[in-house]
N, C-alpha and C positions, 0 to 999 in steps of 0.2 A: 767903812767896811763895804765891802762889797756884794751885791744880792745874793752871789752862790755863796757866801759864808755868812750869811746874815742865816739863811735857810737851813745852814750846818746843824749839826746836834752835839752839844760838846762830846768829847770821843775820851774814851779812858783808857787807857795801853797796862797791861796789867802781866809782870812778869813771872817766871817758872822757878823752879825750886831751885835755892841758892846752896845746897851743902852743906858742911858743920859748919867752915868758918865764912862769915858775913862780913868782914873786913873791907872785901874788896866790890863784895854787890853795894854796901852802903856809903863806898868812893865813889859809885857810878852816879852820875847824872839822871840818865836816860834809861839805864838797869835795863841796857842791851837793845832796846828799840833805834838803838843810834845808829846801829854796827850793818853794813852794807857788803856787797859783795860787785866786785868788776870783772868782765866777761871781756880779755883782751881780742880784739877781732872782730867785732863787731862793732855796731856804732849806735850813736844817738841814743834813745831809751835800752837798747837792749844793750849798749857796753855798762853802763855807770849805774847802778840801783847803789843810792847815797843811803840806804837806811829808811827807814818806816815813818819816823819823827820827821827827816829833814823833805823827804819826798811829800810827807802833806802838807808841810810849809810853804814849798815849790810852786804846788799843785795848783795850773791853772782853773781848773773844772772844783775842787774840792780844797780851796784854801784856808786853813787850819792857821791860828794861830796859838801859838807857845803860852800855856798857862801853866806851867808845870810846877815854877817858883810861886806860884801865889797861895800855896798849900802846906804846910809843915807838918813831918810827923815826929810826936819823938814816944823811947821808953819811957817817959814821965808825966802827969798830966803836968799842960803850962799856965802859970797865969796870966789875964790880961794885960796887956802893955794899957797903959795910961793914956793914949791919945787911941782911941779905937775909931776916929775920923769918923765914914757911913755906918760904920759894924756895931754888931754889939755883943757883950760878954759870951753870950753863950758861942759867937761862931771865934771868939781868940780865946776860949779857953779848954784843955783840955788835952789830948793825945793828939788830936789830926785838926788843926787852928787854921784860920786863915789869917795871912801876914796886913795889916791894915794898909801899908803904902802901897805895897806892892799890887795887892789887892783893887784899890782905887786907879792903878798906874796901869795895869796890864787889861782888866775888866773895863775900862771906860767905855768900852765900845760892845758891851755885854758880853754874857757867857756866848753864844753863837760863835761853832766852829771856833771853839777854841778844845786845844789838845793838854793832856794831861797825865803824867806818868804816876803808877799809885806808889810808894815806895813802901810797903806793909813790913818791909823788913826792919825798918825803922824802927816801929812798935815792939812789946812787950807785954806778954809771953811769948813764943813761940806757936801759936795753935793758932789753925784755921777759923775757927770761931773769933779768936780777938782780930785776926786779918778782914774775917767777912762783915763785922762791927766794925772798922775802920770805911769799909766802902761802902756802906751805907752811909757814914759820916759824911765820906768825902761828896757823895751823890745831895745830902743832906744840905750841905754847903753851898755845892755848884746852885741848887733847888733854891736856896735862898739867896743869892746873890743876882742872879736872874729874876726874884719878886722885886728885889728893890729896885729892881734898873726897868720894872713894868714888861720884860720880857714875858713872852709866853712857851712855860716850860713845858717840852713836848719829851722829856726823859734824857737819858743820855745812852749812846753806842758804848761799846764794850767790844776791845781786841785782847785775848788773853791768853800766852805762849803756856805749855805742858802746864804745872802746878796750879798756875793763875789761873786756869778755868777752874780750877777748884776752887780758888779762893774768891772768884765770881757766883759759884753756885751757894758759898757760905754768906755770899752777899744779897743774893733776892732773897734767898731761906730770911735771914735777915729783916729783911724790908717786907716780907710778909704779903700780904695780898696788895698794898701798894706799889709791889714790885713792876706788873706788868703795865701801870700807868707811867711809873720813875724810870724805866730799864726799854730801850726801845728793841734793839736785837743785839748778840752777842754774836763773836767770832770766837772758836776755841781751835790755837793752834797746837794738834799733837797732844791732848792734855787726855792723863791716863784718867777717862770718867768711869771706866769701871776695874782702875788700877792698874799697879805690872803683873805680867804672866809669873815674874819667877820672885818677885816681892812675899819671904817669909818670914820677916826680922820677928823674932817672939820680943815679947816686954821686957824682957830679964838680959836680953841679950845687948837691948838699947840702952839699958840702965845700967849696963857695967863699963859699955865703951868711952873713952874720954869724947868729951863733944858730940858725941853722935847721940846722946842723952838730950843736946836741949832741941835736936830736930825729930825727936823720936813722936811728938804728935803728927809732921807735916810725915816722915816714913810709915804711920799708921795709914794714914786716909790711902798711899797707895795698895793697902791689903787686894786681893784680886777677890776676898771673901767677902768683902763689903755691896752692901746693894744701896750706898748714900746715894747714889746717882739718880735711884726714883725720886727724891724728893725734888728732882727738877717740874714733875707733871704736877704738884701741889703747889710750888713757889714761883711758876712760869710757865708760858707755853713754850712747848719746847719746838717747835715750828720756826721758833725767831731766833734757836740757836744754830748756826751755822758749824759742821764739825770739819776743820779740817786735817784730811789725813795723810802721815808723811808713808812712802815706801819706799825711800835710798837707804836699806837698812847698811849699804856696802859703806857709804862713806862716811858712816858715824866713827866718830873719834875714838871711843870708849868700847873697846874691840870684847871687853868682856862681857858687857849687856848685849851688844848680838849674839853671841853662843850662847847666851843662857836663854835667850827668846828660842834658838833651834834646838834647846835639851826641853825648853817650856813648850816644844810642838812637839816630840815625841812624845815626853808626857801626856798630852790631851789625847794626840792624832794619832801616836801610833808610828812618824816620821821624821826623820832631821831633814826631809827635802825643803821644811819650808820657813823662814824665817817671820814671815809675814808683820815687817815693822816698820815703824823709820829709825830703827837701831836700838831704842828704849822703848816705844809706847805701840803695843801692837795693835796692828786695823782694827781688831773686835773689841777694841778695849778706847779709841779714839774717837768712838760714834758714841752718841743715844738712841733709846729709842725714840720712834718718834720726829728726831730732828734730820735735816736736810744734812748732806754728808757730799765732801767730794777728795778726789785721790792727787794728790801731787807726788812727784818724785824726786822727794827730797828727806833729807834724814832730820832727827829730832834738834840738836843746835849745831852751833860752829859756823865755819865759813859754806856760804850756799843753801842754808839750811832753813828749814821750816816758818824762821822769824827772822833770817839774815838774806833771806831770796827776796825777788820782783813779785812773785808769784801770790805771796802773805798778803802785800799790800793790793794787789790788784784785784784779789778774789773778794777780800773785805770791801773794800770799795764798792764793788758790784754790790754786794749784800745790802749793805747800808743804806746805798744811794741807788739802785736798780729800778727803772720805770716796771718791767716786767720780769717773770718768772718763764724760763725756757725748760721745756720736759722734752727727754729723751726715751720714747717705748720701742721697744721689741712688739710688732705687729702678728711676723710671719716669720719664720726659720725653715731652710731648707739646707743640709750639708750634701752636697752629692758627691764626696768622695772619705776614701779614708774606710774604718772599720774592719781591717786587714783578718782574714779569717785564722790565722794563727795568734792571733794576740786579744787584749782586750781592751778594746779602745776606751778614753774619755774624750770628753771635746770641752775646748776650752771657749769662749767668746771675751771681748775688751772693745776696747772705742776709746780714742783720745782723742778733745775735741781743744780746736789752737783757734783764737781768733786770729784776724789777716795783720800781716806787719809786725808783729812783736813775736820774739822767743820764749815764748811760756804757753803751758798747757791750762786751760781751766781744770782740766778733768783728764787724770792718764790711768791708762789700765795698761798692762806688758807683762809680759814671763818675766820680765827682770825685776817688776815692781810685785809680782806672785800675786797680786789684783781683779784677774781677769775671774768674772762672772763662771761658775761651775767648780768639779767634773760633770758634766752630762753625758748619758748615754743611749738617747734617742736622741735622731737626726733632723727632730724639730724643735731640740731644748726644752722641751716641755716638761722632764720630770726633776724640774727643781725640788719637789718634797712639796709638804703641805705644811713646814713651819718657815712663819714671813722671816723678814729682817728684822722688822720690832719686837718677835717676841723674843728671835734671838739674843738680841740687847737685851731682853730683859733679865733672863738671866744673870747671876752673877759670872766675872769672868770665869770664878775656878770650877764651874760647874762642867762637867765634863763633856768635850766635842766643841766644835766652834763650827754654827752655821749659819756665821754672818758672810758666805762668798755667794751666799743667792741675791735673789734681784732685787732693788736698790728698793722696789714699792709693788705696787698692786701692778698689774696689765703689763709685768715686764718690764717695769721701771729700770730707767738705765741709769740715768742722770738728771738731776735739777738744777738750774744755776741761773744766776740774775744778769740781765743784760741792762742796757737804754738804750732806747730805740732813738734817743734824742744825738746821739753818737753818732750815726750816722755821715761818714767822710763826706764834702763837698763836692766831690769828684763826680757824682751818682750813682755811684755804685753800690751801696744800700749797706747795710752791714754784712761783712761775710766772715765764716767761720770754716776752718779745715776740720774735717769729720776722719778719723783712721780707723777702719774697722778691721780687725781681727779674729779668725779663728784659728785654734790649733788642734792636734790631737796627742794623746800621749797613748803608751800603750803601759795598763798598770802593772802586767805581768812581768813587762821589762822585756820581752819576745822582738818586741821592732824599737824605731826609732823612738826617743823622747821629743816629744815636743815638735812633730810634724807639723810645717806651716799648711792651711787647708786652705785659708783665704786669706789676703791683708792687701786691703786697695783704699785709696782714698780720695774722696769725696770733697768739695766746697759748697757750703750752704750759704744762699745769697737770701737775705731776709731785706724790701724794702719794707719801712714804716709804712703804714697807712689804715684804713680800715672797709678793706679787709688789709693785709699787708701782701706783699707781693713774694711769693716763695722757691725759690729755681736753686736745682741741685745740679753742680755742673762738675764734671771729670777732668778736666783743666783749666788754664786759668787764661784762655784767649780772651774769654768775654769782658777781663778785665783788664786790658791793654792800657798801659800809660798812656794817656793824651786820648784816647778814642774808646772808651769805655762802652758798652751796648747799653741802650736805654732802658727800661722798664717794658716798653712800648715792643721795642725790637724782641726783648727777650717773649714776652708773650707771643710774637708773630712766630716765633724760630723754635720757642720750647716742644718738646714731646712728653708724653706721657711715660712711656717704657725705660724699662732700666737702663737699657744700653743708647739710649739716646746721649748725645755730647752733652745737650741742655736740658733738663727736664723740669716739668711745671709738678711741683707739687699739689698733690688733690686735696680740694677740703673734703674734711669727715661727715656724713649726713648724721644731722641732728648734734652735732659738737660746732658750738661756732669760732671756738677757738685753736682747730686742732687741723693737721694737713698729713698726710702719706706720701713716702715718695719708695720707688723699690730700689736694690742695689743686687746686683747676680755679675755672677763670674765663674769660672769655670770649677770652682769646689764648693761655689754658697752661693745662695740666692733667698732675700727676704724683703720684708716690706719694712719699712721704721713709721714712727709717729711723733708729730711733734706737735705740741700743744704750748701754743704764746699766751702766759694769763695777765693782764695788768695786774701792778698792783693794786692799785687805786687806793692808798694810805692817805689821798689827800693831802699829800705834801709838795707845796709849791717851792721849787727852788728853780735857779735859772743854770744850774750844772750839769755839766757832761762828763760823760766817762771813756778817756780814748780806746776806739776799738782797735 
């Protein structure tokens, strides 16, 4: 084994809600972690994304080995097989066993950076509760197979598509205050945590339909009346859960869960202008409060989608394995255009942030994704309202209004996301990131145009390691010329301070040591941003990178 997967933390891939009939989710292997999407036209990383399973198999920096057979679940408890080899009774008997050969065959080289699919559909009853008592089992197991081999258990990662974040939160509930030592951080893709907008199945209704009776526990927990979702701040911190949220509401398969998200926004808002989903699980209902959140543009399943993109795997990734934490504030706001004296403007703001060489977004906001921060109507942003994003979540979904479209945290919070600074290409070029910022205006009267562009320019952030680390925001991409690259050195001699400079030296913050400003102005906006580099400093020694 090698030191980056010796340093791994077993990873558990934890799938979405299966329908009435399970026939065909309990044929699956992989229960859809296998399934990939190709992008004809492109090449190398950006043509071929094999699936979630087989890419961290692949994966130089984060190599993951297949544990996924060395687990059994069934409807029935099992008894022990007669040759229990290392094991003993209690880990082969029962609902969720571990296989003894298989077990010794595939673990020889311990649990570390070994992967593993939960198959909960397996199990018997139907309800989130016997699903979230299975994943403790199976955490239970992993936990004791790692003491016999003298490993030091450091918890396990958690990736888990729509349903499955539920059936994660049923699993620290579960696990109880040992959660937050067993459970290291979670990924939840798309997963409705505070339900569907237009979910009203009554009990009587589930009870008369053929089949759709023995799923009528897992169709309850999506009620949008439900507030199960606090119990995240009792059974974990919710800091370490990562939310991901999809907004391709267009190319969801299942055409009649997007209109009922747009009759579920007139309900709340008052409007059918806005769908705001990724086809099934709307924005305000895909976050916690509390926990870090980021936007993709991508719909809930199918081909290209939430758990079938690049996107799933590489944002996990970062989270799991991220030397540091990167902040995105709004500093200063200035629109100098727009406010037409016949109509009644709002102003929209978004930023999608691309790292250099790949086709995926860490973080997109768009009019087409219905994402972007606001309506504002002061020309500094400034009157988001006085209720945050957490309390918004806190809320239940059917609570009337939805005003999770303000800013992401405190000081104008735009964005959080995890990088490694160890990444860093050999070229010298430092890590660099494309920044897209946007402003719009709409007019709500309907008097002028919808959705005037006011600003949309884009930026490249060049961050080298170091300490302090080196920061320059630059307007094209000369400084990064194949074969002649500008050094640290150069860029320092060459950078400017002001916005309209080609290169600019971002300023550190007095009194924040980990924080920089740089400005961006153009001919409809002009403002200052901030960015704050936090290590993590978790202590964890691995020898892996994450390609930027």
């Amino acid at each position: 084994m090698t030191p980056a997967a010796r340093s791994l933390r077993p990873l558990i891939l934890i799938r979405g809600f299966g329908g009435t009939d399970l026939s065909d989710d309990q044929a699956s292997p992989y229960q859809g972690f296998n399934e990939g999407t190709a992008y004809p036209g492109r090449k190398g990383d950006n043509y071929i994304y094999e699936g979630f399973v087989l890419r961290a198999l692949k994966s130089p920096s984060h190599p993951y080995r297949d544990a996924t057979n060395v687990a059994g679940y069934y409807a029935r408890a099992q008894v022990s097989p007669p040759d229990l080899g290392d094991l003993d009774a209690i880990s082969t008997s029962g609902t969720v066993v571990l296989d003894p050969a298989v077990e010794r065959r595939v673990l020889a080289g311990g649990t570390a950076g070994t992967i593993w699919v939960y198959r909960y559909y397996d199990l018997s009853p139907r309800t989130l509760e016997v699903y979230g008592a299975g994943l403790k089992r199976l955490v239970d197991l992993i936990e004791a197979s790692a003491a016999r081999r003298g490993e030091d258990f450091r918890g396990v990662d958690i990736v888990a598509h729509s349903m499955g974040g539920l059936v994660a939160r049923e699993g620290v509930i579960a696990m109880g205050e040992e959660a937050r030592d067993r459970v290291h951080r979670i990924v939840t893709l798309g997963t409705p945590h505070r339900g569907i907008a237009f979910q009203q199945a009554p009990d009587w209704l589930l009870k008369a339909l053929p089949k759709v009776k023995d799923a009528g526990h897992e169709l309850e927990a999506f009620d949008p009346d439900s507030v199960r979702f606090r119990e995240w701040r009792t059974a974990f911190d919710p800091s370490r859960v990562l939310t991901v949220v999809g907004t391709d509401f267009r190319s969801y398969n299942v055409g009649i869960a997007s209109a009922l998200n747009r009759v579920a926004s007139l309900l709340d808002e008052g409007t059918l202008a806005y769908n705001r989903s990724d086809g099934l699980v709307k924005h305000a209902s895909a976050q916690l409060p509390g926990s870090p959140r980021t936007f993709v543009h991508k719909c809930h399943g199918g081909r290209d989608s939430l758990v079938t993109s690049r996107e799933a795997y590489e944002i996990a990734m970062r989270f799991l394995h991220g030397s540091h934490r990167v902040s995105l504030l709004l500093d200063r706001a200035n629109i100098k255009r727009g406010k037409d004296w016949f109509g009644r403007s709002e102003f929209f703001f978004g930023v999608s942030i691309r790292p250099r060489n790949v086709d995926f977004d860490l973080f997109h906001q768009s009019v087409e994704a219905q994402n972007c921060y606001g309506p504002f109507r002061k020309v500094d942003l400034s009157d988001g309202g006085d209720e945050t994003l957490e309390d918004a979540l806190f809320e239940p979904l059917a609570a009337f209004g939805d005003g999770t479209n303000t800013w992401a945290g405190d000081g104008r919070l735009i964005w959080e996301g995890w990088i490694d600074t160890r990444a860093a290409p050999a070229d010298g070029t430092g890590m660099v990131f494309r920044l897209d910022v946007y402003v719009s205006e709409r007019d709500s009267y309907g008097l002028g145009f919808s959705d005037n562009v006011v600003f949309h320019k884009q930026y490249l952030v060049q961050v080298f390691p170091g300490s302090p680390p080196g920061i320059f925001v630059h307007t094209g991409e000369r400084h990064f010329a194949s074969g002649s690259p500008s050094s640290l050195d150069q860029l320092r001699e060459e950078a400017g301070v002001e916005a309209d400079c080609e290169v600019q030296r971002a300023q550190p913050v007095e009194g924040e040591d980990d924080a920089w400003t740089f400005e961006v102005a153009g001919t409809g906006f002009d403002g200052r941003f901030r960015i704050r580099i936090e290590s993590e400093d978790s202590g964890d020694e691995y020898d892996a990178v994450i390609p930027a």
